[in-house]
C-alpha positions, -999 to +999 in steps of 0.1 A: -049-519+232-023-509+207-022-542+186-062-536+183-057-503+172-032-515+145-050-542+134-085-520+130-062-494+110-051-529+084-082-541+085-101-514+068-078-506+042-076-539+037-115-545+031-122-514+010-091-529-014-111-564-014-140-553-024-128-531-050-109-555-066-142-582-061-163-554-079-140-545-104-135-580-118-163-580-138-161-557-171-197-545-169-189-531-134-158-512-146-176-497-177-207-482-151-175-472-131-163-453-160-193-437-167-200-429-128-168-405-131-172-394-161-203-380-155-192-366-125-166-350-141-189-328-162-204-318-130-172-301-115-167-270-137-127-279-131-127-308-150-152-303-179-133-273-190-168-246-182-152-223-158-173-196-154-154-159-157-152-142-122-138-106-116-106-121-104-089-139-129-054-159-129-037-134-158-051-103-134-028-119-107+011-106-112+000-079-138-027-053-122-043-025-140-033+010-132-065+021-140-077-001-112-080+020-085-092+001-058-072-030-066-036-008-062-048+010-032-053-028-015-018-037-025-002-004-016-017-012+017-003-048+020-016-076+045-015-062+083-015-093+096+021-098+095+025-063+116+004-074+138+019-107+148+050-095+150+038-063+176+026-093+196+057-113+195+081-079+205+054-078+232 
């Protein structure tokens, strides 16, 4: 039972490495290839560089507004769930 589940773990690997090489050998294949990602790259906002702006922002992370009310009344509060775990563990 466990050689056939090690050998079924090689062998899979093993053919999805096969027949990308097989595919890949021909230089028409690798160009559609290319294409194939980077068309899907414009697709993914990440990678083409078209985030979108949101209300929370990276540079609003470390450095909040004290004109934001509601943002420093959630930090003042802090995360409960730490408390809480730690009431349970004491229990």
């Amino acid at each position: 039972m466990k050689q056939k589940n090690v050998m079924s773990r090689l062998a899979v690997p093993t053919v999805i490495a096969g027949v990308t090489v097989y595919m890949l050998k021909d230089q028409a294949n690798r160009q559609k290839l290319k294409a194939y990602i980077e068309n899907a790259k414009e697709k993914i906002p990440y990678f083409s560089g078209k985030q979108e702006k949101t209300s929370f922002s990276v540079e609003k992370a470390g450095n909040p507004s004290p004109q934001d009310i509601e943002d420093n009344k959630m930090v003042s509060e802090g995360s409960m769930y730490p408390v809480h775990y730690y009431d349970q563990k004491k229990k």
